[in-house]
N, C-alpha and C positions, 0 to 999 in steps of 0.2 A: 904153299911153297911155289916160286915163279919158276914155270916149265923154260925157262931162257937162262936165266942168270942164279938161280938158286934162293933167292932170295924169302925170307920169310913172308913177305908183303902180296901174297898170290891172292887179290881180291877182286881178280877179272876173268871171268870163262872165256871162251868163244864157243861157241855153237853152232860156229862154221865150218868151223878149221876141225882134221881129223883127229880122232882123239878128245874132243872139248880141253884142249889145252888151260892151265891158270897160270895167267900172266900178273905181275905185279904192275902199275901203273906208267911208268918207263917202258918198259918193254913191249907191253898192250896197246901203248903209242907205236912205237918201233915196229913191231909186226905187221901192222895194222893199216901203214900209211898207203896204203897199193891198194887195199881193199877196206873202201870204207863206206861196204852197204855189207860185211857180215854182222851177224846176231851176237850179241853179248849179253851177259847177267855182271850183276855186281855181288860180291856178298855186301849183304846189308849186318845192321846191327843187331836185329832181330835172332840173326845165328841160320838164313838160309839165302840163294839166290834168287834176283829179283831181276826179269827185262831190264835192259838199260839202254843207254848208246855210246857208240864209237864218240861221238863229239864231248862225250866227258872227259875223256882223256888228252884230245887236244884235236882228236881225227879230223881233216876238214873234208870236205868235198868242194870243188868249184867246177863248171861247166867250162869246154873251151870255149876262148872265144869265137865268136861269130856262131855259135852253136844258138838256137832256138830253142824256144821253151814251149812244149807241146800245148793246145790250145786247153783253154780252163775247164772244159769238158773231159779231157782228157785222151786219150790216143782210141781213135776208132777203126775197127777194121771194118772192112769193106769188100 
């Protein structure tokens, strides 16, 4: 059942958010658009949850512009 709207289609966790809410896929979008590096599961077919991602549901992330992309190495400290 979707902890937002009631709905029977509650096939998305979060593993972020308190509580591990289940979201139906509308909603898991809708919640989600502000914060789209939390952890999620899917229920799968199998009949248990599995890792997933925000960008199945439609989440995007984009960089602002003029923002730099850390070197391929990765961020060092120093």
């Amino acid at each position: 059942m979707c902890s937002s709207c009631n709905s029977g289609g509650g096939v998305w966790k979060c593993m972020s958010c308190i509580g591990y809410p289940i979201f139906c896929p509308t909603c898991c979008l809708a919640e989600h658009r502000r914060t789209p590096f939390h952890r999620v599961e899917q229920w799968n077919l199998g009949g248990y949850w599995e890792p997933s991602w925000l960008r199945q549901v439609g989440v995007q992330y984009s960089r602002p512009p003029g923002q730099r992309m850390p070197p391929a190495g990765g961020c060092r400290g120093g």
